[in-house]
MIMIPA-661095 format. One record per atom (N, C-alpha, C): residue number from 1; residue in three letters; atom name; x, y, z. Coordinates in steps of 0.2 Angstrom, whole numbers. Layout:
residues N
seq;type;atom;east;north;up
NUM;ala;CA;X;Y;Z
...
//
This chain:
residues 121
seq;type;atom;east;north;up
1;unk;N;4;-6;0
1;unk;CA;0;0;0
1;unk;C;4;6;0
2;unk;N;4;11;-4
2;unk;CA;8;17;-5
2;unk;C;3;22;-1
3;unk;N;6;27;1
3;unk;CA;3;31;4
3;unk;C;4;39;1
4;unk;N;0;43;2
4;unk;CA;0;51;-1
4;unk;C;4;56;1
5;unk;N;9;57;-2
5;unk;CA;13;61;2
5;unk;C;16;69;0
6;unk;N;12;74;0
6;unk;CA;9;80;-4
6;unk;C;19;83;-3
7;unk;N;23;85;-7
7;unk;CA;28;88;-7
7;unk;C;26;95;-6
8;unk;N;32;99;0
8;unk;CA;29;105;2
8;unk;C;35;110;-3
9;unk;N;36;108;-10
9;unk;CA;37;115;-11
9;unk;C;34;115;-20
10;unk;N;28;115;-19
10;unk;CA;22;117;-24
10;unk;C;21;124;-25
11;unk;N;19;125;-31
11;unk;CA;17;131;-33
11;unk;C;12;131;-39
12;unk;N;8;127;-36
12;unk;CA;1;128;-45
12;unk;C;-2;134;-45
13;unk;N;-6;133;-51
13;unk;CA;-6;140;-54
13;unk;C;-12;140;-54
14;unk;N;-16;145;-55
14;unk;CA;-24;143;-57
14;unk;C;-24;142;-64
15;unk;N;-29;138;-66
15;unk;CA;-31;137;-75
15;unk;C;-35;144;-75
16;unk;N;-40;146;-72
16;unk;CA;-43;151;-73
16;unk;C;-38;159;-74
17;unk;N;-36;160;-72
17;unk;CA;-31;165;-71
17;unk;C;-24;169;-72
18;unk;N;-22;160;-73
18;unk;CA;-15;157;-74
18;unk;C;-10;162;-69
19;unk;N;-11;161;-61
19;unk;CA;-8;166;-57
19;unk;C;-5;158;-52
20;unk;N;0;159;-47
20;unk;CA;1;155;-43
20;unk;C;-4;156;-38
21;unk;N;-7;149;-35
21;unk;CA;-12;151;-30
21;unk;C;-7;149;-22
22;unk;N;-13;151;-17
22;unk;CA;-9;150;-12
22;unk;C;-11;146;-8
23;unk;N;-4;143;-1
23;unk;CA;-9;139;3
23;unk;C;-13;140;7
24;unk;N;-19;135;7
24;unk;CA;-25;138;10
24;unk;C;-27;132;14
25;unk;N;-33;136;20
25;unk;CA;-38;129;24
25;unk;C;-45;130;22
26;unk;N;-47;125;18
26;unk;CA;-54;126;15
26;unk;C;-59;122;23
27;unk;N;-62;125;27
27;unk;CA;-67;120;29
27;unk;C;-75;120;26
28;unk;N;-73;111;26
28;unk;CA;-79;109;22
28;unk;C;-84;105;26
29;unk;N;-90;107;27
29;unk;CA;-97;106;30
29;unk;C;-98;97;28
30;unk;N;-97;93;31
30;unk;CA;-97;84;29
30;unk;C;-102;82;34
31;unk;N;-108;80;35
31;unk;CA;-114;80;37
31;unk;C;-116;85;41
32;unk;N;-113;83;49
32;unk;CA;-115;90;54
32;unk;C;-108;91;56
33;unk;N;-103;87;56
33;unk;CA;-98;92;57
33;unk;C;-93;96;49
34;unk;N;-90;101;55
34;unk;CA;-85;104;49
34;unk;C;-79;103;50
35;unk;N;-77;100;46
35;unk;CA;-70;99;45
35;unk;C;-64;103;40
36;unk;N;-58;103;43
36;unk;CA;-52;106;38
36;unk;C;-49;104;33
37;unk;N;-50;107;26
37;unk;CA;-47;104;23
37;unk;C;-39;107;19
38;unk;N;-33;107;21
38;unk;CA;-28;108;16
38;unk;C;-28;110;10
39;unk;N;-26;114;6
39;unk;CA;-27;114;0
39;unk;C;-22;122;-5
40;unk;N;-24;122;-10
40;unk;CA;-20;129;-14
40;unk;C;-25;131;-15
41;unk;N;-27;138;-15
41;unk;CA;-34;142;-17
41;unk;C;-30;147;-20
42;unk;N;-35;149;-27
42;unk;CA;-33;157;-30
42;unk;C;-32;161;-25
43;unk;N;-29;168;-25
43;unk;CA;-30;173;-22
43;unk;C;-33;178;-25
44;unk;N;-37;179;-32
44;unk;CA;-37;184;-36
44;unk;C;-46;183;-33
45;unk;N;-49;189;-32
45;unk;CA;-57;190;-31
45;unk;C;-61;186;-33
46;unk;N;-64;184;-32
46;unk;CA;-71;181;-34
46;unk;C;-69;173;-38
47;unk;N;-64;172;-36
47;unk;CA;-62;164;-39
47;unk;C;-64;159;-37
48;unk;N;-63;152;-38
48;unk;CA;-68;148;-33
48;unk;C;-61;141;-34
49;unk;N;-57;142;-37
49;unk;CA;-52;137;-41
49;unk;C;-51;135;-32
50;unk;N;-47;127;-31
50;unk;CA;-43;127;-28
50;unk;C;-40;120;-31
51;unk;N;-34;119;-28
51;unk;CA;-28;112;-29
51;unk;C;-27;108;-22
52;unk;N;-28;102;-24
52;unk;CA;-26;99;-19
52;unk;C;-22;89;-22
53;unk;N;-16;86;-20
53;unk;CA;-16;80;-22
53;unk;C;-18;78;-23
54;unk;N;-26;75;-19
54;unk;CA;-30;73;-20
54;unk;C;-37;73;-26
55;unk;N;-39;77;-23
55;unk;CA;-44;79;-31
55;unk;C;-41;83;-35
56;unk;N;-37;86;-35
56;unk;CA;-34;91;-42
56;unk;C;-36;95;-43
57;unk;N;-40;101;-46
57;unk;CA;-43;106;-46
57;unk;C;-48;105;-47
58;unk;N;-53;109;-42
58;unk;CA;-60;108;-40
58;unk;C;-64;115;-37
59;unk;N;-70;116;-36
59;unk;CA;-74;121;-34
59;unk;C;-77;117;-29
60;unk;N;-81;120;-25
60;unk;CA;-85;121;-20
60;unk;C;-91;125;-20
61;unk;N;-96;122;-17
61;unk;CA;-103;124;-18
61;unk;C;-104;127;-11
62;unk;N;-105;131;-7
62;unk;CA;-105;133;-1
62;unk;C;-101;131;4
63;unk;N;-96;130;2
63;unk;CA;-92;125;9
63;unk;C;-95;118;8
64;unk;N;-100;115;7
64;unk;CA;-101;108;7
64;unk;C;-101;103;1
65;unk;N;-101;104;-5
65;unk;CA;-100;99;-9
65;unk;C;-93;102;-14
66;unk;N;-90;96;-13
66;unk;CA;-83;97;-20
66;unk;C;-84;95;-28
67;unk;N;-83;100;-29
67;unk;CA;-85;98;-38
67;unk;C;-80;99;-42
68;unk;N;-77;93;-45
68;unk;CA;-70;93;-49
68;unk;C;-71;94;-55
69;unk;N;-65;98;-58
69;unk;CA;-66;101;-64
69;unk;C;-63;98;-70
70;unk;N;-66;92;-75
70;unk;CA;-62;88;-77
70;unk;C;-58;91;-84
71;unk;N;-59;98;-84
71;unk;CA;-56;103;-90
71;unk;C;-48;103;-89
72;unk;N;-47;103;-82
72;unk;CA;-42;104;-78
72;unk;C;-37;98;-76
73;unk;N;-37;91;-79
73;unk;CA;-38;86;-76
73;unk;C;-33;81;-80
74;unk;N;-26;82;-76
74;unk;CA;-21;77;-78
74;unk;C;-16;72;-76
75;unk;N;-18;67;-75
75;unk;CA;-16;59;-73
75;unk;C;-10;60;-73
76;unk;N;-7;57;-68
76;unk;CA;2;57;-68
76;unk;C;2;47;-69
77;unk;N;5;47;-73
77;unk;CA;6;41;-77
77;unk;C;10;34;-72
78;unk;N;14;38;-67
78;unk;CA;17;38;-60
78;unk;C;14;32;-58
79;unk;N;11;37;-54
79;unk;CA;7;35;-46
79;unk;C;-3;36;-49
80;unk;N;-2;38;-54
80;unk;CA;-11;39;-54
80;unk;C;-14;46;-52
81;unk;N;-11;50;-48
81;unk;CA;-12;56;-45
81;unk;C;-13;61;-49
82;unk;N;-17;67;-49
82;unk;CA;-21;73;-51
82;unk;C;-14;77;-52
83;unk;N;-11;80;-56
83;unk;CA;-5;85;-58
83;unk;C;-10;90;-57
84;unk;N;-2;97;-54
84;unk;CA;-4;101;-56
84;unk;C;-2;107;-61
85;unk;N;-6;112;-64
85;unk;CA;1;116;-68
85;unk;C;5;120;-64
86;unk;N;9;118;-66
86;unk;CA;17;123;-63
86;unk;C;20;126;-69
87;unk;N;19;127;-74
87;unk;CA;22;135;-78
87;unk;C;13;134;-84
88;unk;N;13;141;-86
88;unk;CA;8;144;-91
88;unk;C;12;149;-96
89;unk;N;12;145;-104
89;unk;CA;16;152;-110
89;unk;C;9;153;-112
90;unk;N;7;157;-112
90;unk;CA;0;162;-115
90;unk;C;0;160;-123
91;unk;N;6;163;-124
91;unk;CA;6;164;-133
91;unk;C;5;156;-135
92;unk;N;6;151;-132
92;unk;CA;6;144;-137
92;unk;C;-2;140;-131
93;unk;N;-3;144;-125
93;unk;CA;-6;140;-122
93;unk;C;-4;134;-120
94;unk;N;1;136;-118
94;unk;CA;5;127;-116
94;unk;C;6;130;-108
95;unk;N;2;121;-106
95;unk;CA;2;119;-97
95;unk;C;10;116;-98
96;unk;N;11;115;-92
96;unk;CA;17;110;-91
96;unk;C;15;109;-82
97;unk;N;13;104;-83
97;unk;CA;10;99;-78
97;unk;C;14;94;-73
98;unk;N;14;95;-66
98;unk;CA;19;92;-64
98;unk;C;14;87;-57
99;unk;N;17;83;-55
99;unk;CA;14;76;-48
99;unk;C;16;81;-45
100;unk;N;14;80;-38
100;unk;CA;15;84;-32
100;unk;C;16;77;-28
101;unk;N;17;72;-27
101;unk;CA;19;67;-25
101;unk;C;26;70;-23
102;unk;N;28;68;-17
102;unk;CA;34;69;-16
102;unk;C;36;63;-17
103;unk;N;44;64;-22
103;unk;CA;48;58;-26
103;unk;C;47;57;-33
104;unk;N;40;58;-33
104;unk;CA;37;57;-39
104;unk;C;40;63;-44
105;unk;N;43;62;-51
105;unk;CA;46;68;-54
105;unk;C;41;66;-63
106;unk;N;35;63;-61
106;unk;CA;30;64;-68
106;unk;C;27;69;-67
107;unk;N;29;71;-76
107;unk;CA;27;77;-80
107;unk;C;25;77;-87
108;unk;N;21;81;-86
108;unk;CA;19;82;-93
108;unk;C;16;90;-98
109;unk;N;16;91;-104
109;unk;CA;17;95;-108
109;unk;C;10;96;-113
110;unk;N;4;99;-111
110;unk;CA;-1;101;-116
110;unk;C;0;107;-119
111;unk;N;-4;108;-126
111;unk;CA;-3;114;-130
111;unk;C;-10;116;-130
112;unk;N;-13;122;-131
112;unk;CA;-18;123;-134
112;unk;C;-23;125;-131
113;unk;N;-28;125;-131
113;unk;CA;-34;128;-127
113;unk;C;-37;122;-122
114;unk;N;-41;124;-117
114;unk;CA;-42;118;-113
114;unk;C;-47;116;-114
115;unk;N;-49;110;-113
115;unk;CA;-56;109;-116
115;unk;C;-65;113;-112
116;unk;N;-60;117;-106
116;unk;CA;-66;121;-103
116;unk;C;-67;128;-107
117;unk;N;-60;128;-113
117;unk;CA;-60;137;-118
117;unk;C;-63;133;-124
118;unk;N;-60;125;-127
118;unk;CA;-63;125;-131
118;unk;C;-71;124;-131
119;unk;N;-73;121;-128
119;unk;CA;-81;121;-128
119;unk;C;-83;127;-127
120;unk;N;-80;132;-123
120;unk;CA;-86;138;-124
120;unk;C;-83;144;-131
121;unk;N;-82;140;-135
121;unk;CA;-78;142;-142
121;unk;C;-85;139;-148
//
């Protein structure tokens, strides 16, 4: 059994915004109680992006339900885990996507619009 072991020197970026986000404690309402969750959140106003290991890039519905954004959404080949982006080139639209597994050094390299830009295209 492997276990999840989030490396602390991360710096994903929002897909929305393409800005580095920061780290954050989202608490999420899970039946009656509330619990803390870890995570990267945008810092830019009225954003809803956040990253985590675990689910990868996701929103939230009032603090209680997690909604993953499969626009945003790249398998590290590795270990199976949610990449996140670590650089954005505007002019080609190329992600460069990295595991946040600590050890883990899978990456990978998209071009082009995402398919959350191409659909609404």
């Amino acid at each position: 059994m492997s276990f999840v072991t989030m490396r602390n020197d991360l710096q994903p970026i929002c897909p929305a915004h393409h800005v580095p986000m920061v780290p954050w404690m989202l608490w999420l309402k899970l039946d009656v109680n509330v619990s803390p969750k870890p995570c990267y959140a945008c810092a830019t106003t009225g954003c809803c992006y956040h990253w985590d290991i675990v689910q990868g890039y996701f929103t939230t519905r009032e603090g209680e339900h997690i909604e993953h954004d499969m626009n945003y959404w790249q398998k590290c080949e590795h270990d199976g885990l949610p990449m996140y982006v670590a650089d954005f080139e505007s002019q080609k639209s190329k992600r460069t996507w990295k595991c946040g597994q600590l050890g883990c050094t899978g990456s990978r390299v998209t071009e082009g619009p995402s398919k959350a830009t191409a659909a609404s295209q």
